[in-house]
C-alpha positions as CSV (number, residue, x, y, z in Angstrom):
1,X,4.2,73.4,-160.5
2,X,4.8,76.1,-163.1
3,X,8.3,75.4,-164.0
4,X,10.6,77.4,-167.0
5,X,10.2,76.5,-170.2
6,X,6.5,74.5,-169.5
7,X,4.0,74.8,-172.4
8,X,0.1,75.5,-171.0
9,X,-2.8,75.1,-172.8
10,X,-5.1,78.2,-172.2
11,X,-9.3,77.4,-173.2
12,X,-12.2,79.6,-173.3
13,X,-15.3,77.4,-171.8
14,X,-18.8,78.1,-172.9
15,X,-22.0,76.7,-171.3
16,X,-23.6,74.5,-174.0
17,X,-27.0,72.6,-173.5
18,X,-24.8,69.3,-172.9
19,X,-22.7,70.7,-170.6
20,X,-19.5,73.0,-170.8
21,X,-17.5,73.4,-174.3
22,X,-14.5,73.8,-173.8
23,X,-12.5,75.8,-176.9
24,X,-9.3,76.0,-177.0
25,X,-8.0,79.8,-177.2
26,X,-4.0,79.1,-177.5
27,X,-0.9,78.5,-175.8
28,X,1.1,79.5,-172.7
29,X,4.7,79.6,-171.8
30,X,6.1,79.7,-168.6
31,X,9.6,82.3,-168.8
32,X,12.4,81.7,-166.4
33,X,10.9,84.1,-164.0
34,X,7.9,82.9,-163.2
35,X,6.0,84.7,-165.8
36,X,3.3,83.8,-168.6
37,X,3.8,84.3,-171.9
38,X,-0.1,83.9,-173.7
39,X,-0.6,83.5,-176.9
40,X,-3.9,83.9,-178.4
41,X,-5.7,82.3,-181.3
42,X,-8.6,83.7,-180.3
43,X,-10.6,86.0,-177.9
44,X,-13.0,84.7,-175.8
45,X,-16.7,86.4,-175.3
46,X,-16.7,87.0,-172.3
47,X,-12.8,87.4,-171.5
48,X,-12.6,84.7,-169.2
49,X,-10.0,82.1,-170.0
50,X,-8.5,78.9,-168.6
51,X,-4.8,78.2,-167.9
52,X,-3.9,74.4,-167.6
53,X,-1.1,72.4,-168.2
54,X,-1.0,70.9,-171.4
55,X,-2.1,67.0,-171.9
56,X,-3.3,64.8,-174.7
57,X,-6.9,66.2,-176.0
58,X,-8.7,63.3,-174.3
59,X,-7.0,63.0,-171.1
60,X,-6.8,66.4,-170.1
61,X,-10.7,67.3,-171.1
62,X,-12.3,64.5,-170.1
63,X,-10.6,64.4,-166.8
64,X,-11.9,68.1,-166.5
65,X,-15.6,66.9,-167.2
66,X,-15.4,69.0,-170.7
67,X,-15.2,68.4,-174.2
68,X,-13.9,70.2,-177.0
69,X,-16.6,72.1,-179.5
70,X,-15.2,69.9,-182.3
71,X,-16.5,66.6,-180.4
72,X,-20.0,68.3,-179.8
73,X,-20.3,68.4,-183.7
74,X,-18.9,72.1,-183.6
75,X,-16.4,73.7,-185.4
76,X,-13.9,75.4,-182.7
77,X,-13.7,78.4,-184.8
78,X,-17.5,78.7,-185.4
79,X,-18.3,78.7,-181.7
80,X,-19.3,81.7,-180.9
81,X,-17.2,83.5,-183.7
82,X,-17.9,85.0,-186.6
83,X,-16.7,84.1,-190.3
């Protein structure tokens, strides 16, 4: 349940040859209203992103059946960016 003051972890997940990257795009906050407040590190191709509540890096992706571009021997910011 989306309660005040919650942080959320918001991801941008790419298809990889393994399987599903997932890249983490920034952070949510849940206002006293019911609202989202998104902030973005990033933007993500094709402006689809995923809203989840935030967990440790290993719990949270793995029980997803992801992994972050960093663990596929990716640089989060190189995937699918530019320098």
């Amino acid at each position: 349940m989306l309660t005040a003051g919650k942080r959320l972890a918001v991801f941008s997940i790419r298809e990889g040859k393994g399987g599903s990257i997932w890249v983490r795009a920034g952070s949510a906050f849940v206002n006293k209203d019911g609202s989202l407040n998104v902030l973005l590190d990033v933007l993500p191709l094709d402006g689809k992103l995923h809203v989840r509540e935030a967990a440790d890096k290993k719990d949270g992706l793995q029980a997803a059946g992801g992994r972050y571009a960093s663990e596929a021997g990716l640089e989060a910011g190189l995937v699918g960016g530019h320098s």
